[in-house]
Backbone bond lengths (Angstrom), bond angles and torsions (degrees), N, CA, C in turn:
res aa  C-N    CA-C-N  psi(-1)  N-CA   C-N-CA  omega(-1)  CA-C   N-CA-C  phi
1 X - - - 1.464 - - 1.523 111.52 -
2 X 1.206 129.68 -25.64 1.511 148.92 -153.48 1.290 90.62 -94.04
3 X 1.448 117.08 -39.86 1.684 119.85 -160.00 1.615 95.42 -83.05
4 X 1.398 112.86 -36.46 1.707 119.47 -179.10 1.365 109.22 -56.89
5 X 1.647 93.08 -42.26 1.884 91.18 -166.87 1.591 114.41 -74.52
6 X 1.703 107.84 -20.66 1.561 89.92 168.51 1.079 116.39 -104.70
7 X 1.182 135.54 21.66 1.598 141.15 160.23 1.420 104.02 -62.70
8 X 1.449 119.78 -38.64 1.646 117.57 -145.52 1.435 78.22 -98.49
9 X 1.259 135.67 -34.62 1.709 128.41 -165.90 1.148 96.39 -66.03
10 X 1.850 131.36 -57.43 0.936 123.06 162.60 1.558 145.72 -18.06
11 X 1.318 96.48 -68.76 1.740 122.46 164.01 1.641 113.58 -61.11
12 X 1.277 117.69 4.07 1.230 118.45 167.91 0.909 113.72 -121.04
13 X 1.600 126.05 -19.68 1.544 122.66 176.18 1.380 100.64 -69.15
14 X 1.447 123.18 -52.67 1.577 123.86 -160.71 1.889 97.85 -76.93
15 X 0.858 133.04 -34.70 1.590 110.98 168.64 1.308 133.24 -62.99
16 X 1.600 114.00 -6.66 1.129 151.69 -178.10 2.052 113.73 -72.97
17 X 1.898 82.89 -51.45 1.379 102.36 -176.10 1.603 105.47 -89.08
18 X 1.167 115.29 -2.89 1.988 115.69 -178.87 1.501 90.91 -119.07
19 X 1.413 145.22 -58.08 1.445 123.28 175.89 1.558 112.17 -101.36
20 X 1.267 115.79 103.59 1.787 105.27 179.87 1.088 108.13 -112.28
21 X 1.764 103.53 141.61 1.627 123.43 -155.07 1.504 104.56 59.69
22 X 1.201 128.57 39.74 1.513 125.59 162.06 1.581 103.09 50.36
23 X 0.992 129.08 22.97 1.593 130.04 175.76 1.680 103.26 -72.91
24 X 1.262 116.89 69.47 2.105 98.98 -167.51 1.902 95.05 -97.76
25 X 1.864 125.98 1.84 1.211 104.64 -176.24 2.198 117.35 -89.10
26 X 0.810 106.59 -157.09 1.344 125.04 177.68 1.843 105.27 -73.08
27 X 1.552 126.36 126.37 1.397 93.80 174.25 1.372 119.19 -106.30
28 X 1.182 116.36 163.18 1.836 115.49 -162.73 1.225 106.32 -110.52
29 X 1.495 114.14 156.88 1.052 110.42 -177.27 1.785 122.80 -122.06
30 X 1.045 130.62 115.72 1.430 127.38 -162.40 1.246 123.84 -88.97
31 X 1.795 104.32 129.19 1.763 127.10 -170.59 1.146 111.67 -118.83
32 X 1.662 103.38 120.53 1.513 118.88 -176.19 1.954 99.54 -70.27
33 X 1.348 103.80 135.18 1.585 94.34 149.12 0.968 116.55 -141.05
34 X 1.961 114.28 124.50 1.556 114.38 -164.02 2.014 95.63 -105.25
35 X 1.318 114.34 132.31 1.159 119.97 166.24 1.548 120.30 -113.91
36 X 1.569 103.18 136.30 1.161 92.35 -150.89 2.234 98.59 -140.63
37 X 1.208 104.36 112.29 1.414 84.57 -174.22 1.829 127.40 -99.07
38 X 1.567 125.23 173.55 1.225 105.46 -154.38 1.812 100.36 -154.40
39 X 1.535 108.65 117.51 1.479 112.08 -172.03 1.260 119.95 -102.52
40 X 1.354 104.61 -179.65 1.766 102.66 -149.11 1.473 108.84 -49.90
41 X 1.210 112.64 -10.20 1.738 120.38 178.08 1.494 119.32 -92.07
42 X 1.406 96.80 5.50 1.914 102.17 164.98 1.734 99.01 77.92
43 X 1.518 107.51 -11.18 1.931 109.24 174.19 1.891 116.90 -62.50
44 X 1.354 96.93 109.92 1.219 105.86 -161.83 2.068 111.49 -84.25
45 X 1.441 124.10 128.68 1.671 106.95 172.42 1.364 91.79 -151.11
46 X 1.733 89.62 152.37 1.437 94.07 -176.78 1.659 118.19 -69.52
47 X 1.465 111.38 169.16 1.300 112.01 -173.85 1.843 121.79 -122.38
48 X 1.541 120.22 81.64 0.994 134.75 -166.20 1.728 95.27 -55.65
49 X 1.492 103.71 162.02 1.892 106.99 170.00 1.263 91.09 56.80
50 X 1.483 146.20 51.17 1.610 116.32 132.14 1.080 130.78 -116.40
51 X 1.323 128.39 137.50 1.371 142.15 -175.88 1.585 122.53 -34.01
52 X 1.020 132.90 137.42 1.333 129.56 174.22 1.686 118.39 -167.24
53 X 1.293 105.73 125.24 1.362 139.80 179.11 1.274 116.23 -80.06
54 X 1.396 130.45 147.08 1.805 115.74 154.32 1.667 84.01 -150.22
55 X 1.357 83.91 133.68 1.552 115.09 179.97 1.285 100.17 53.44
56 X 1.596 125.70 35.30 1.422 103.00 168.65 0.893 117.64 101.10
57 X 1.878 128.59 -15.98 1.149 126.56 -155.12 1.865 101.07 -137.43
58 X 1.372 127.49 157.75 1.518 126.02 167.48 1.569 118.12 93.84
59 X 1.618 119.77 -23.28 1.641 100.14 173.33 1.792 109.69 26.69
60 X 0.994 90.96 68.89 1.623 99.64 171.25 1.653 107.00 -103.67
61 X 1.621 128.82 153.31 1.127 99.78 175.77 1.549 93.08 -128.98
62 X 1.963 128.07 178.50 1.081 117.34 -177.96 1.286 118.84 -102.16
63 X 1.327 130.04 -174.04 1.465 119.59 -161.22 1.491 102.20 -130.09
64 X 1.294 118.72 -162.48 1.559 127.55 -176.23 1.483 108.11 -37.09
65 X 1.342 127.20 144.02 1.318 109.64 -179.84 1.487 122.87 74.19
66 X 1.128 117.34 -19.28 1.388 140.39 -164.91 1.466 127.20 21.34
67 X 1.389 88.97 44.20 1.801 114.40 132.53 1.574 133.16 -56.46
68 X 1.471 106.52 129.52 1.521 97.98 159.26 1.390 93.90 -139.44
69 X 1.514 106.16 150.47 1.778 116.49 -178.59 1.571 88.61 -122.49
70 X 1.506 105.82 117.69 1.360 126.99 -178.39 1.484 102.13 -106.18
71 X 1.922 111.72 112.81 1.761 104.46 171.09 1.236 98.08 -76.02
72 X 1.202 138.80 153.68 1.439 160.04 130.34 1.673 126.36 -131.89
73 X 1.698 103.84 167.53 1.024 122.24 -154.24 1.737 112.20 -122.07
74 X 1.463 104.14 35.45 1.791 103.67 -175.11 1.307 90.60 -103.80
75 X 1.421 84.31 158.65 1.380 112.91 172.65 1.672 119.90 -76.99
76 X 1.932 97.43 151.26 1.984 98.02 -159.78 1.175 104.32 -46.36
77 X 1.613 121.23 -40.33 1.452 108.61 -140.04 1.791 103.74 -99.53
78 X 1.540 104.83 -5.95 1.868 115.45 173.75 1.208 109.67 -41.05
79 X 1.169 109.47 149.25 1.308 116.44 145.90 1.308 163.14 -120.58
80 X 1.139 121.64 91.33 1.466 141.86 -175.60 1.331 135.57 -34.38
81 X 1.681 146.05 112.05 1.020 135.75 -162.63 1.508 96.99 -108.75
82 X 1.484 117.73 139.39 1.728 96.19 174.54 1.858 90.63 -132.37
83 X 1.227 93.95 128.21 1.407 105.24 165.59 1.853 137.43 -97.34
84 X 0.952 127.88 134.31 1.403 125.04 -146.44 1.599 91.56 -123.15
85 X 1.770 111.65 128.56 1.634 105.61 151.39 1.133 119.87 -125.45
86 X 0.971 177.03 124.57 1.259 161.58 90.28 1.623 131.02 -27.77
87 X 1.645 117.02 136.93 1.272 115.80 156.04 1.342 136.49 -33.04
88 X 1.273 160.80 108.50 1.310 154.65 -169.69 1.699 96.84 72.54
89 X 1.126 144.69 24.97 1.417 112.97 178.61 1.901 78.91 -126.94
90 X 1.436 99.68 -168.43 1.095 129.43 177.91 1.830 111.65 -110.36
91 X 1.954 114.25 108.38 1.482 118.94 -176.56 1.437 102.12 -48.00
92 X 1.772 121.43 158.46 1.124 141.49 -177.96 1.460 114.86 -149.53
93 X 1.092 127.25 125.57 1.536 120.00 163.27 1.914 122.54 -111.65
94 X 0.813 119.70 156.10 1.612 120.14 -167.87 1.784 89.21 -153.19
95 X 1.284 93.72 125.77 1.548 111.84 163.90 1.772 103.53 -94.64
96 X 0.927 96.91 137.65 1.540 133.31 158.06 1.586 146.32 -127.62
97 X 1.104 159.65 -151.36 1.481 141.68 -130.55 1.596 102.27 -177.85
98 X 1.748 133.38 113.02 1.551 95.69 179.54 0.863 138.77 -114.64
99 X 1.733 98.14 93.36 1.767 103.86 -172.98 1.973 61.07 -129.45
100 X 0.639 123.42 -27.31 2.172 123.34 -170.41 1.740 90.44 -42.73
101 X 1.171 105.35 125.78 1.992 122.72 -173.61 1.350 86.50 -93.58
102 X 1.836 135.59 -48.16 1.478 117.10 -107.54 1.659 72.54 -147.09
103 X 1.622 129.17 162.44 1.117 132.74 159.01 1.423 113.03 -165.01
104 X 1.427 136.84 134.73 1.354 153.33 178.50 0.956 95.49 -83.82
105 X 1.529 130.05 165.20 1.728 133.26 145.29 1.469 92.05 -162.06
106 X 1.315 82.83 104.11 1.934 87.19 159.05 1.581 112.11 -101.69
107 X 1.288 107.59 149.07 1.596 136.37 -169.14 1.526 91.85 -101.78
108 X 1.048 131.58 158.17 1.544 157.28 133.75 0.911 119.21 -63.56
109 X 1.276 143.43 124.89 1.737 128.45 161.53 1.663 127.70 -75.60
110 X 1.009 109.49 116.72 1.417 92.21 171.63 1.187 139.80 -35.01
111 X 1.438 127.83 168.61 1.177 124.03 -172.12 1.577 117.33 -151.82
112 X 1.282 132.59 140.41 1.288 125.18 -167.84 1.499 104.36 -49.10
113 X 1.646 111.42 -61.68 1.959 115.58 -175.26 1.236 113.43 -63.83
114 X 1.578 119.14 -2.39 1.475 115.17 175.67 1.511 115.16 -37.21
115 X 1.446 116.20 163.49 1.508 111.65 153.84 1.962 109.03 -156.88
116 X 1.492 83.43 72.15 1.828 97.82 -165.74 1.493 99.53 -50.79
117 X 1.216 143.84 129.57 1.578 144.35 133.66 1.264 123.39 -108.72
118 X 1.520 89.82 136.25 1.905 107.02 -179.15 1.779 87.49 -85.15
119 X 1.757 83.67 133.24 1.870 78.96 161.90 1.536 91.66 -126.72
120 X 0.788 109.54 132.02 1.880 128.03 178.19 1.518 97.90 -108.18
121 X 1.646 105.54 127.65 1.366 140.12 172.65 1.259 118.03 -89.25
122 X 1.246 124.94 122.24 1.875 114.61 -156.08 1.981 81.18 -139.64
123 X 1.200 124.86 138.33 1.575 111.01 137.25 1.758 121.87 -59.70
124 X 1.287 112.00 -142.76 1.596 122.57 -152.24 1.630 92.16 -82.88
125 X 1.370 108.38 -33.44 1.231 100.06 -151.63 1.680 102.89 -125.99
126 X 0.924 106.77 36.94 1.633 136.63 -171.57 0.906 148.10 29.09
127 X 1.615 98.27 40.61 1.424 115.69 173.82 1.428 123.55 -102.23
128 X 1.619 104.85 132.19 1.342 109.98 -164.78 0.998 152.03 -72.30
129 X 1.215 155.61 141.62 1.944 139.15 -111.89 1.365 84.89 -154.70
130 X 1.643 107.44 129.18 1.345 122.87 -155.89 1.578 85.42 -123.38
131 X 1.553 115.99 136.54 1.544 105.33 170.74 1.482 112.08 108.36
132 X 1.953 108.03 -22.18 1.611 100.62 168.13 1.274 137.35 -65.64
133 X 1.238 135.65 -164.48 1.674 117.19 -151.58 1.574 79.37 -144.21
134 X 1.365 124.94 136.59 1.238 140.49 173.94 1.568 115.14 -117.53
135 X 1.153 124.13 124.29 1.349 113.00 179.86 1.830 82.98 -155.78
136 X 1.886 87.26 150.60 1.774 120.42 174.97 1.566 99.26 -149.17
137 X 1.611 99.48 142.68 1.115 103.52 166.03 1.323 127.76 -34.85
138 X 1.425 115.72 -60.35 1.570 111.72 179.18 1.335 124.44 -54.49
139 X 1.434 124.39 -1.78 1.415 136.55 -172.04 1.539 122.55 -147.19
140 X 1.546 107.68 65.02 1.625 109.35 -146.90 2.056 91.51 -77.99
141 X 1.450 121.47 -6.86 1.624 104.46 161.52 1.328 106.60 -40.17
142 X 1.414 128.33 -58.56 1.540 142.11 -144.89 1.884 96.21 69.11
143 X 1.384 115.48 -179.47 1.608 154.73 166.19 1.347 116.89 -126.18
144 X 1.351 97.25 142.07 1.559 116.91 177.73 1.619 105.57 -93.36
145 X 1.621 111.20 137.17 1.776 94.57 167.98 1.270 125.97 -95.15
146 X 0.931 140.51 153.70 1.582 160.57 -146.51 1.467 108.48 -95.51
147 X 1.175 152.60 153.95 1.082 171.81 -174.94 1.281 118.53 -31.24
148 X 1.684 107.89 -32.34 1.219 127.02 178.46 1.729 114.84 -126.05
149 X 1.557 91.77 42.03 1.644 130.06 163.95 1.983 107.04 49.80
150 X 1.744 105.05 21.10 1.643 105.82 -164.61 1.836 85.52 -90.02
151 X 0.845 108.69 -158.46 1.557 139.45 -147.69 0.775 121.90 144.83
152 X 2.040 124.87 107.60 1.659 137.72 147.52 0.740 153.37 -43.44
153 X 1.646 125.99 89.70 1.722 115.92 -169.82 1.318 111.78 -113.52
154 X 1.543 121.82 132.68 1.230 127.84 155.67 1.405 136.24 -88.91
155 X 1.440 112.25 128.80 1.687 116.56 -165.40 1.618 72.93 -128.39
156 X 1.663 83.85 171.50 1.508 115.47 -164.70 1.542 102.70 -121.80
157 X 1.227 142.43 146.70 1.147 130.48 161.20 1.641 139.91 -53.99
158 X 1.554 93.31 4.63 1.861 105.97 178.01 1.559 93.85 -95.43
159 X 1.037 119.82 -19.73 1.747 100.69 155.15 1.583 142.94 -80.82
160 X 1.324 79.84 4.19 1.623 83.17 173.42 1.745 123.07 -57.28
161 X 0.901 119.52 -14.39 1.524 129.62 -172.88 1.746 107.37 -106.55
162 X 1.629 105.97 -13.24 1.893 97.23 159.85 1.128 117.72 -89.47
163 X 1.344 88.94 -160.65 1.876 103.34 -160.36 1.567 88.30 -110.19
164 X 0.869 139.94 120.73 1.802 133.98 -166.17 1.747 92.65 -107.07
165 X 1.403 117.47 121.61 1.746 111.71 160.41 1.317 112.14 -117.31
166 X 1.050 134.53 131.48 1.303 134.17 179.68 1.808 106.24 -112.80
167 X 1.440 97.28 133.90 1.253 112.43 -164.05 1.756 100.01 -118.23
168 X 1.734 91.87 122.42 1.527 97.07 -178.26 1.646 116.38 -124.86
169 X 1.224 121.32 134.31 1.174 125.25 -166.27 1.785 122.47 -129.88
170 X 1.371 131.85 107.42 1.640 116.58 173.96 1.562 87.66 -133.05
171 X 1.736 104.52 143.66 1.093 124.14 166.09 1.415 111.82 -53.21
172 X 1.548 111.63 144.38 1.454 125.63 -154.76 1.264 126.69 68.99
173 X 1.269 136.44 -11.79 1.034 142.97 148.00 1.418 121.15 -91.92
174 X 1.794 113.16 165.14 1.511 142.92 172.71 1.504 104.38 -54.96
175 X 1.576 122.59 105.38 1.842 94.15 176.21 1.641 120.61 -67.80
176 X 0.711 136.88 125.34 1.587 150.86 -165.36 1.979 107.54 -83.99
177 X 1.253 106.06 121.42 1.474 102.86 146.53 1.167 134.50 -122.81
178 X 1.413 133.29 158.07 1.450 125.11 -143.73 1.927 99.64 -161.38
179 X 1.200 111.33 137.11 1.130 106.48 -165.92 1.770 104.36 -115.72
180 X 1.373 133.07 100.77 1.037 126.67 -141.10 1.702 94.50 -95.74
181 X 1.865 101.15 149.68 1.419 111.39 -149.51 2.006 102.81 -80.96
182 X 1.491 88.09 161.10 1.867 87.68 -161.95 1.807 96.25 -69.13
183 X 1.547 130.42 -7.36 1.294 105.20 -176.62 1.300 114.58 -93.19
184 X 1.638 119.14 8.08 1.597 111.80 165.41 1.265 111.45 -95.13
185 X 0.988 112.37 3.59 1.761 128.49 -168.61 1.774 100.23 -99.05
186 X 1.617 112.08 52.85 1.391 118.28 152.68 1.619 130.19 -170.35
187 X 1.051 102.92 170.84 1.998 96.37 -125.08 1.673 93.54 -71.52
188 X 1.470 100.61 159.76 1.494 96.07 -172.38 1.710 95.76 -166.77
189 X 1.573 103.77 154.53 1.304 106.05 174.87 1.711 122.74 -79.33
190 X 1.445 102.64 -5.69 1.468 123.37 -165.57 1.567 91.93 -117.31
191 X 1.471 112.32 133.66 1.683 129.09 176.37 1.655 86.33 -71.90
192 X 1.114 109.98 154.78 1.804 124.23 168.48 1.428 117.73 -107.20
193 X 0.848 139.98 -173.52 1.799 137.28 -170.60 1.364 109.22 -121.92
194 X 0.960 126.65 155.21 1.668 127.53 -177.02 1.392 93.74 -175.83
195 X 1.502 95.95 119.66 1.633 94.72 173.18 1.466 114.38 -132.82
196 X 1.279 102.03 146.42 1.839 104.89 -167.66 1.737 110.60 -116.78
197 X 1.436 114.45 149.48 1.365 100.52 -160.28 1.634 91.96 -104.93
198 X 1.522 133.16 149.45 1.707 125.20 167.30 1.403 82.00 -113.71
199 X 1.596 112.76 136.30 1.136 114.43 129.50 1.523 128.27 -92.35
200 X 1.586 99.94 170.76 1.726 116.63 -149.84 1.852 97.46 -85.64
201 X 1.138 107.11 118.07 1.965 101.95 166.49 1.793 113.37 -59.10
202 X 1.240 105.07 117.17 1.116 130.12 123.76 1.811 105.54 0.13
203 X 0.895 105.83 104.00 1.887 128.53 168.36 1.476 96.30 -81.02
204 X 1.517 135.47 61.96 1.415 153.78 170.72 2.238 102.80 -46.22
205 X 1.613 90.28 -34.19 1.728 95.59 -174.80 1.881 106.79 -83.69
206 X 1.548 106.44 -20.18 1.714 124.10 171.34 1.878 102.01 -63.29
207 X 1.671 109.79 -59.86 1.359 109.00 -165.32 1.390 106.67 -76.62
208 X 1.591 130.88 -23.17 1.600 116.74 170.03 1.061 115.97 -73.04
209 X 1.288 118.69 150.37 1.890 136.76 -160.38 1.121 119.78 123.55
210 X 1.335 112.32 -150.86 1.706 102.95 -164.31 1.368 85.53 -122.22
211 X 1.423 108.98 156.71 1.374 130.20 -174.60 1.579 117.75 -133.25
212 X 1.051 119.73 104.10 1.839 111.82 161.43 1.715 111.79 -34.09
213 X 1.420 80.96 161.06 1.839 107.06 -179.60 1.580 110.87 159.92
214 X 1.335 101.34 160.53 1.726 114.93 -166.42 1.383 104.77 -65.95
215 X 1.585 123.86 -10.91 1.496 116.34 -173.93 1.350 95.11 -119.46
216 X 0.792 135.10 48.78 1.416 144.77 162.36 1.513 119.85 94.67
217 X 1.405 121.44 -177.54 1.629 109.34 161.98 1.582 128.64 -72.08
218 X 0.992 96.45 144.48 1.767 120.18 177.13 1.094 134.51 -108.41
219 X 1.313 116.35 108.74 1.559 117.95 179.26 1.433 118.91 -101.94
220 X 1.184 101.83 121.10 1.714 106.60 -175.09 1.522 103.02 -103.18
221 X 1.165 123.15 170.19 1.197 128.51 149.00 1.576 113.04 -151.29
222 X 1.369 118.61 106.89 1.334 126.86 -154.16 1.827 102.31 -117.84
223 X 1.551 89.56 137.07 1.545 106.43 177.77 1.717 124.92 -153.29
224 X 1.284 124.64 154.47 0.805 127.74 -139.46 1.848 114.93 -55.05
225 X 1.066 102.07 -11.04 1.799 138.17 -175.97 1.760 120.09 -110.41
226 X 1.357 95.94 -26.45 1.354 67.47 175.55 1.817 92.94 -175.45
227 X 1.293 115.90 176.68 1.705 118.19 176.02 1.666 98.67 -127.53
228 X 1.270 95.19 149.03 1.770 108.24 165.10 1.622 117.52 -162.56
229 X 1.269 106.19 148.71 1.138 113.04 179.82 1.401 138.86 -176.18
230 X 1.812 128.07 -131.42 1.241 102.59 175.18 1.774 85.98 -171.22
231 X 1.675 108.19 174.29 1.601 96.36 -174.58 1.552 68.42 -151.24
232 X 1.440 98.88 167.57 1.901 115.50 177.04 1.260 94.88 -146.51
233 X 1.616 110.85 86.86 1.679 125.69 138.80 1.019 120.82 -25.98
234 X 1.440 140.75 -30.13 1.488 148.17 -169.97 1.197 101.63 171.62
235 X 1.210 93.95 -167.52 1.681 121.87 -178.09 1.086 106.13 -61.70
236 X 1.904 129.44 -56.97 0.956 125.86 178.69 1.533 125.16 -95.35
237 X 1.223 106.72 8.02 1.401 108.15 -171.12 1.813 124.41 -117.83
238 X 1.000 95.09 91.01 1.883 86.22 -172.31 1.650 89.71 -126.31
239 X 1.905 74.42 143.43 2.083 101.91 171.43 1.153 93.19 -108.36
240 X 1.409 85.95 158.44 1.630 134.24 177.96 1.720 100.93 -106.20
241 X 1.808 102.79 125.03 1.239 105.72 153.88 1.420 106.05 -100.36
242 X 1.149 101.31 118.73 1.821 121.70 176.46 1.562 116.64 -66.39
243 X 1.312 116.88 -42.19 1.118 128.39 178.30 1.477 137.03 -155.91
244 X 1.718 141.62 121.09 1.475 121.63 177.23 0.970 114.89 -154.62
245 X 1.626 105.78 -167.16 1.593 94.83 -165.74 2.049 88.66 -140.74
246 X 1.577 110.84 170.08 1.158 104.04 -177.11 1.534 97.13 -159.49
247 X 1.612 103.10 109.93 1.124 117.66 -160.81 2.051 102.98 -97.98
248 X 1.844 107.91 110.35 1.829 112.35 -164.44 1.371 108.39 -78.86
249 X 2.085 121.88 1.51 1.656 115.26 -172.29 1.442 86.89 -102.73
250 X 1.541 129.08 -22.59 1.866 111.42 -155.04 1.288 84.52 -131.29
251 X 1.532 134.73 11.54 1.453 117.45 166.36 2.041 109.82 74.85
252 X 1.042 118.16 -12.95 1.582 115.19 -159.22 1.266 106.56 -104.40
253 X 1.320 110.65 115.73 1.656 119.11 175.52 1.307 92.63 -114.85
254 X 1.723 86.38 149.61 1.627 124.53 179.16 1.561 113.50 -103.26
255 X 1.339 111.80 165.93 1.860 108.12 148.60 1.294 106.00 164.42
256 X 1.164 116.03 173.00 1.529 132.10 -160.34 1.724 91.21 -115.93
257 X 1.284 86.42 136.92 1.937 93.53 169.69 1.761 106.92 -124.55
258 X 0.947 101.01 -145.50 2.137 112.99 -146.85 1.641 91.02 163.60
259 X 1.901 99.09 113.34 0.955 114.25 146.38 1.746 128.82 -117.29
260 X 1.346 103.86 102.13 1.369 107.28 -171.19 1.647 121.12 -41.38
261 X 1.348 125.00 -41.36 1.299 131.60 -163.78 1.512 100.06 -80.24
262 X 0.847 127.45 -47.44 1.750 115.44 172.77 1.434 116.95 -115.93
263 X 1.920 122.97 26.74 1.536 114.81 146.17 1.056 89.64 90.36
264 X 1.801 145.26 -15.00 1.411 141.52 -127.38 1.692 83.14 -100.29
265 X 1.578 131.45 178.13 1.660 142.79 -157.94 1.664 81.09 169.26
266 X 1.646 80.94 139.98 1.766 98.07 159.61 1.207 110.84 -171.45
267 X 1.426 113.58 -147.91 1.773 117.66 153.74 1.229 119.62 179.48
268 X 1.267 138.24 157.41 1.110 171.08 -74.73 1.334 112.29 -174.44
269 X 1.744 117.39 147.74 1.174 110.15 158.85 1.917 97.22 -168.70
270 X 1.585 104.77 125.19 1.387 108.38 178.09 1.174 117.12 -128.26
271 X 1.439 117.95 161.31 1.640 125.42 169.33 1.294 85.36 -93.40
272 X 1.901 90.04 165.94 1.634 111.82 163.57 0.960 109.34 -145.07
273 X 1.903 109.15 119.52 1.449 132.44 -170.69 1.340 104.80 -96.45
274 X 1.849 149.85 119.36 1.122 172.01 131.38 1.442 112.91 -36.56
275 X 1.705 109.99 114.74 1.339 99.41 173.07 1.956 97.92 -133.94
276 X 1.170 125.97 177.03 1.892 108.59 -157.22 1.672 79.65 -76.16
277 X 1.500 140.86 23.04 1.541 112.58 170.78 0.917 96.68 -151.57
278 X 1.401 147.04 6.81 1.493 139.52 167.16 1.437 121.49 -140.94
279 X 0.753 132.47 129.75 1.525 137.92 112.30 1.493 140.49 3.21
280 X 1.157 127.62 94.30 1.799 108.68 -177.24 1.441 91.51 -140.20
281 X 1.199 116.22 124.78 1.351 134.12 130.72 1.373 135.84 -55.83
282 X 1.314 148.61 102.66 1.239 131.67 -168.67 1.390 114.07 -131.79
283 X 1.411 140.46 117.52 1.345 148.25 -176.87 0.984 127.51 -177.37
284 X 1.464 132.33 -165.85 1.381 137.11 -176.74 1.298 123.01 -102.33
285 X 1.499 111.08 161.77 1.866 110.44 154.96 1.365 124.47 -100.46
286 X 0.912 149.22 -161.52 1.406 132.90 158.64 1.882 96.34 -173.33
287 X 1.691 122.96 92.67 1.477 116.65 173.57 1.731 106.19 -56.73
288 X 1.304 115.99 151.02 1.031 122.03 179.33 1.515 125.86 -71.97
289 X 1.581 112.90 -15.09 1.541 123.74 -178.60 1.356 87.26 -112.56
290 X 1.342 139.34 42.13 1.600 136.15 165.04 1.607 121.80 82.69
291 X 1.311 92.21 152.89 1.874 92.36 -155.32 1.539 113.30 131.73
292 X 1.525 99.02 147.01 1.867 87.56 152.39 1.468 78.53 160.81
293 X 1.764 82.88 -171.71 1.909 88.03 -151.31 1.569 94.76 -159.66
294 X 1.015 105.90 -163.09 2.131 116.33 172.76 1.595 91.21 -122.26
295 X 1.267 97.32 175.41 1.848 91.38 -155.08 1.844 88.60 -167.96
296 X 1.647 123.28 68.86 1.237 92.51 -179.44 1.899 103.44 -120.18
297 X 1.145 100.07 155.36 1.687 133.52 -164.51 1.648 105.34 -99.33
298 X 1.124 110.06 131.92 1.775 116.84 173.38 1.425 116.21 -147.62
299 X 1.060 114.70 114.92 1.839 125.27 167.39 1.068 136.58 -138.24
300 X 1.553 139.02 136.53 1.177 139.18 -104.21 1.788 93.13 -105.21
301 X 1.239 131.09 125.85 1.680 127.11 178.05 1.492 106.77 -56.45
């Protein structure tokens, strides 16, 4: 019994020395967020009851003073999107970092001539792209979009009579312009939707190299202006692409070839189908004094 009783003293000293003060969870770290809104007179008060998101996630709202101290558990160097709504004001989002202790968010107040629009950033297939760059004349800062790829713009009702384009831009993608239609273009207490599509660039440095095919290997080297290259029929036989073109919205490159050994010239024209491991080129030849064939190209992503 003696031997039991100092086993357990034991077994309690050393759990003592691996969790002390029973602290055994994760520790968190706590973020003020003060919201604070501000009218056409620059008079600034805080904003109790408003909504707030980070990364999309929590509908948390703030309290007296309109503070909220959020514990969490991200890491310093993460990054955090926090989104803000309020009644009568105008939504806002501000990215931040989480080692950030302390955070402001001022709101806008609405305004009767307002004409708030969400423009939401989607790729092809409409999913939304967090991080794009929004810019309109009337607002040469531009906005960043939020997690759920939106972005806030405020117009005034003295634009109702322009031509409004909004210019959207994220690395790896096509920058897009878009000329937004005159019936969201009037004033309202409710932001309106406008959504713009980016397509994805073309990896132009992926499709140059050499490529398999039934007439031998192919070396392309493709750019945003133009294609050139060469193919080796055999040992003794290599073409010249003389000239092409390589179109990054419909995928379809062109070009003119030169076959030295029989004088022969023509050209070409292929799609390019994407799969997560290949490459395919697929199209025709066509010699210029008659002839032609299927002509398809494959190389490894």
């Amino acid at each position: 019994m003696k031997n039991n009783f100092r086993f357990i003293i034991v077994y309690i000293f050393l759990l003592a020395l691996v969790f002390p003060y029973g602290q055994v969870s994760a520790q968190t770290t706590p973020l003020t967020i003060k919201v604070v809104g501000f009218d056409v007179n620059n008079n600034s008060e805080p904003i109790s009851g408003a909504t707030v998101t980070l990364n999309g996630a929590g509908f948390l709202q703030t309290g007296v003073e309109g503070i909220l101290i959020y514990d969490h558990n991200y890491k310093k160097d993460q990054v955090i999107t926090i989104a803000v709504d309020a009644k009568g004001y105008l939504p806002k989002s501000v990215t931040i970092t989480g080692e950030t202790s302390e955070v402001t968010i001022a709101l806008e107040k609405k305004q009767a001539n307002d004409i708030p629009l969400i423009v939401q950033v989607v790729d092809k297939n409409t999913k939304p792209l967090a991080g794009a760059r929004i810019y309109i004349e009337q607002n040469t800062m531009g906005v960043t979009t939020d997690n759920n790829g939106e972005g806030y713009i405020l117009l005034n009702v003295s634009d109702l009579n322009k031509k409004i384009t909004v210019e959207v831009s994220k690395e790896g993608y096509k920058t897009a312009f878009s000329t937004i239609p005159s019936e969201l273009l009037q004033p309202s207490q409710e932001a309106r939707l406008y959504t713009v599509f980016l397509v994805k660039k073309r990896d132009l440095v992926g499709l140059s190299g050499t490529w398999k095919s039934g007439w031998g290997d192919v070396t392309l080297n493709i750019t945003d202006a133009s294609v050139t290259g060469s193919w080796k029929q055999d040992s003794e036989k290599t073409g010249q692409i003389t000239e092409g073109s390589f179109d990054e919205d419909t995928g379809v490159m062109r070009f003119k070839y030169s076959q030295p050994w029989n004088n022969a010239t023509g050209t070409t024209e292929f799609t390019l189908f994407e799969s997560d491991t290949e490459y395919t080129f697929s199209g025709t030849w066509q010699h210029d004094g008659g002839g032609g064939g299927t002509w398809t190209l494959t190389k490894a992503r």
